[in-house]
C-alpha positions in Angstrom: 93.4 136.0 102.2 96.6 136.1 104.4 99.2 133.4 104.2 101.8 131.7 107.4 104.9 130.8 105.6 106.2 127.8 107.3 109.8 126.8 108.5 110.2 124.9 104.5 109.5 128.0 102.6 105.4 126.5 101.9 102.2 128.7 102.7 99.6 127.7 105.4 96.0 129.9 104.1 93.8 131.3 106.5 91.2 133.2 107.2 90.5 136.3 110.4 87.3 137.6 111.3 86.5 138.7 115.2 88.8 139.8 118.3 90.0 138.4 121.8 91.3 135.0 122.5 93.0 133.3 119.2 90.5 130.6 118.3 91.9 128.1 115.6 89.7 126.5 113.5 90.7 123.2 111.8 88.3 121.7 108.8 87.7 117.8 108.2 88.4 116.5 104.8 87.7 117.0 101.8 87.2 120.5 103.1 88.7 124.0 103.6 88.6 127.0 106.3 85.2 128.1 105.3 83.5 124.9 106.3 83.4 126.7 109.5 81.7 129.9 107.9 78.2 128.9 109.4 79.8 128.6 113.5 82.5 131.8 113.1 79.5 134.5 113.4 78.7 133.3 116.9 82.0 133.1 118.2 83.6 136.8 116.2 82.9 138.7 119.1 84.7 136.8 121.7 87.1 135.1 120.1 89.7 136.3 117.3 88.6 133.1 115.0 91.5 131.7 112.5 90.0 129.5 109.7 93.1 128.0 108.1 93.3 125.6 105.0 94.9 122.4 105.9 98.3 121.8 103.1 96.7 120.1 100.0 93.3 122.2 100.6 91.7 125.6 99.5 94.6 128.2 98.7 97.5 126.3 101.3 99.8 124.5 99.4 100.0 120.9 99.3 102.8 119.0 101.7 106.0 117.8 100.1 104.5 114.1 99.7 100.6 112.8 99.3 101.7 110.0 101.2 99.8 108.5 104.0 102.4 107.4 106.1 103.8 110.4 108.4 100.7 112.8 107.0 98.9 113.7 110.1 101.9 114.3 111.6 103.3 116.6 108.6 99.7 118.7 108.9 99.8 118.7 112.6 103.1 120.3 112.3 102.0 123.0 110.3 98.9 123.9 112.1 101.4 123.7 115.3 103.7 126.3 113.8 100.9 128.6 113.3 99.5 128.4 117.0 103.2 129.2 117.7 103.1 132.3 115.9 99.5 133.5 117.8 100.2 135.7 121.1 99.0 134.3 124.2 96.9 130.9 125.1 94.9 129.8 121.9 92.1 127.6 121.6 91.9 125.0 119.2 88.8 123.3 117.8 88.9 120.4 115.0 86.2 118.9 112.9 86.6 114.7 111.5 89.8 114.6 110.3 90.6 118.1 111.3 90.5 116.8 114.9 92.9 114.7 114.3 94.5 117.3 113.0 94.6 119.3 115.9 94.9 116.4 118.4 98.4 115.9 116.5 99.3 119.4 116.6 98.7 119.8 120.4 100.6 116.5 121.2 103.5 118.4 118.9 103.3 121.7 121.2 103.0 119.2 124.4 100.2 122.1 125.8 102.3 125.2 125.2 100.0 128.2 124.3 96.8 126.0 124.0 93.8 127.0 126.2 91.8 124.2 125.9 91.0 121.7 122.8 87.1 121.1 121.4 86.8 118.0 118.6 83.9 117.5 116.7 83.6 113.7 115.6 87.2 113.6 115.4 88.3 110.5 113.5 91.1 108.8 115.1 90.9 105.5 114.4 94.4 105.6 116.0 92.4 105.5 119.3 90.7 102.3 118.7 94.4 100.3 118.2 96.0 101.9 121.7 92.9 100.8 123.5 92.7 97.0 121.7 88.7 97.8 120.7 89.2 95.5 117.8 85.9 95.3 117.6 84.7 98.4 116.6 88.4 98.8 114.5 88.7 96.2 112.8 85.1 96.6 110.4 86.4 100.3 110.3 90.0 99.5 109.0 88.2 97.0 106.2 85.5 99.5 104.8 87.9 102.9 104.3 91.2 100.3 103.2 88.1 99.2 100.5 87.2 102.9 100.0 91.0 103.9 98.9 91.9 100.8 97.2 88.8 101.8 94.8 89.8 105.6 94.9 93.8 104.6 94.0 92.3 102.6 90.9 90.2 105.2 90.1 86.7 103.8 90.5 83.9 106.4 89.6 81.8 108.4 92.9 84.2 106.1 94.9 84.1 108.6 97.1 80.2 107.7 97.8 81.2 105.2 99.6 82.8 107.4 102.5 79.9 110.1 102.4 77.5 107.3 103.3 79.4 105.5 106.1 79.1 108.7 107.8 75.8 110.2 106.5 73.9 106.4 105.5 73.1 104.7 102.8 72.2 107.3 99.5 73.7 110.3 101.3 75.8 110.4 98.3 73.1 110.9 95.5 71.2 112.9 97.4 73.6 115.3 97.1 73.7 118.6 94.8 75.8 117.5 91.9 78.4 120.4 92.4 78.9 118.9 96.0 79.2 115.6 94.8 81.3 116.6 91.9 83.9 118.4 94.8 84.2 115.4 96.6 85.2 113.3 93.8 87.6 116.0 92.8 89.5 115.6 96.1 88.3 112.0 96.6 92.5 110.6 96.0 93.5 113.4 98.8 91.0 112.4 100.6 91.5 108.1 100.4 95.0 109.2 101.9 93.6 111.4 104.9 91.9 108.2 105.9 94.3 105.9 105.6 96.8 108.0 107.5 94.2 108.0 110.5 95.0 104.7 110.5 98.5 105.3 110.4 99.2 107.4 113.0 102.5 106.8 115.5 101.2 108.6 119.1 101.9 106.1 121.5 100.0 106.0 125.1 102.3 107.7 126.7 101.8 110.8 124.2 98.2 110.9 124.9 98.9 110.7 128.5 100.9 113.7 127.9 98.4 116.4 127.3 97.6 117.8 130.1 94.7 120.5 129.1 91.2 120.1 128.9 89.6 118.2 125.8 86.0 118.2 125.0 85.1 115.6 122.3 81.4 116.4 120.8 79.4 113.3 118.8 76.1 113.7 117.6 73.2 111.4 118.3 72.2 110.1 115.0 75.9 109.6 113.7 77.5 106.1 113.5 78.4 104.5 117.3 81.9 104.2 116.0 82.1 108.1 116.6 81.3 107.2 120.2 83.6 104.5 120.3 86.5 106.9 119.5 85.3 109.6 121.5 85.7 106.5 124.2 89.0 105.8 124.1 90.4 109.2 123.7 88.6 109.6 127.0 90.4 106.7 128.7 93.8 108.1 126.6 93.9 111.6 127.8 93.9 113.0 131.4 91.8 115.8 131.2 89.1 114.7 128.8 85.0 114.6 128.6 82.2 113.5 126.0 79.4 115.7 124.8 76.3 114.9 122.7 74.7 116.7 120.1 71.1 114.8 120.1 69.8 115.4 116.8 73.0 115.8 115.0 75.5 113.6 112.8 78.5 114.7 111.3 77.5 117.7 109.3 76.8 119.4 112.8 79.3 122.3 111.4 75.9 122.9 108.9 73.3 121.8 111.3 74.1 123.0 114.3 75.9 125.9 114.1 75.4 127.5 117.3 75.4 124.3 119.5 78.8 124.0 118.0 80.1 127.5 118.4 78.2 127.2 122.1 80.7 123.9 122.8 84.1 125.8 121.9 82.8 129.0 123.5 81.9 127.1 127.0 
């Protein structure tokens, strides 16, 4: 598995399969690069696919501070270095957190190199404070601050309580116990990616910015707050659209494999 050393010496872990037009592939979190393994063989023969693992995840190593404060911009910046490094435009796709990832990344590169951006579900709760929907914020910011104050004090299958705001109520115990037990494994990393999505510093005028096209993909039986984000990043950015997935929620990357690939591929 190939490494991108970044400008501080750290390594960014990714994985290559396919040819043609560099496609990176950012995972939500808890996660790493193969969350994508299910979408990459329907996009390998057109696109030259690039499944990294976020710092902190899989074989990258972690950032310099677990802090939530400055964190998406500290990942954006290292999946921003990578695109740098890829020859000609490159496509960028996120998943949950990972689009807000990539969302940060591209706002970083201000549209140099990037084709066109896809985000599945992204969770930018960011979105919902530029565009005063308090409504749909403010239960948001209450449940996840609830979520990593129980993680921080180290509260047993805290993490449950995450996995079933976005899957419903017993998603969590339905699970296999090895999934369940990796999701409490990373359940501190990922109390701060959710805090930091409520964290973030793009202002308006950042948004306004990125000028390329930016598809933002929800699924039908997820929560409406995914819709309420996808929303106001359409009223945020100047080149932006909505899809649905009908029968899909936010494990669409499992689901729905080649709808998804179909979306970034279009």
């Amino acid at each position: 598995m190939p490494d991108f050393e970044l400008p501080d010496g750290r390594k960014l872990a990714y994985r290559e399969e396919g040819s043609g037009t560099p496609l990176v592939l950012v995972h939500g979190s808890p996660g790493e690069g193969s969350s994508w393994r299910r979408v990459v063989p329907h996009l390998k023969e057109r696109f030259r696919t690039i499944c990294l693992d976020l710092p902190g995840y899989g074989s990258s190593d972690p950032l310099v501070s677990e802090e939530p404060t400055g964190r998406m911009d500290a990942m954006g910046a290292a999946v921003a270095r990578l695109v740098e490094s890829l020859e000609g435009p490159v496509r960028l796709a996120g998943h949950s957190y990972g689009g807000n990832i990539t969302l940060q990344a591209a706002l970083q590169l201000q549209a140099r190199s990037i084709d066109r951006i896809v985000l599945f579900e992204p969770v930018y709760f960011h979105a919902l404070q530029l565009v005063d929907d308090h409504a749909a914020l403010e239960p948001a910011a209450v449940h996840f601050e609830d979520y990593a104050r129980r993680v921080t004090a180290g509260e047993p299958d805290a993490v449950r309580l995450m996995i079933d705001y976005w899957f419903g109520q017993g998603a969590f115990a339905r699970m296999p116990a090895p999934v369940r037990a990796y999701l409490s494994i990373f359940a501190t990393l990922n109390a701060s990616d959710a805090r930091s999505s409520f964290l973030c510093t793009s202002t308006v005028a950042d948004l306004a910015r990125l000028h390329r096209p930016v598809t933002i993909v929800d699924g039908g039986t997820s929560p409406d707050m995914v819709r309420s984000i996808g929303r106001a990043l359409v009223k945020l950015l100047p080149d932006a659209r909505m899809e649905g997935l009908a029968d899909a929620n936010h494990g669409m990357l499992d689901t729905h494999p080649e709808a998804v690939a179909r979306l970034i591929a279009a």
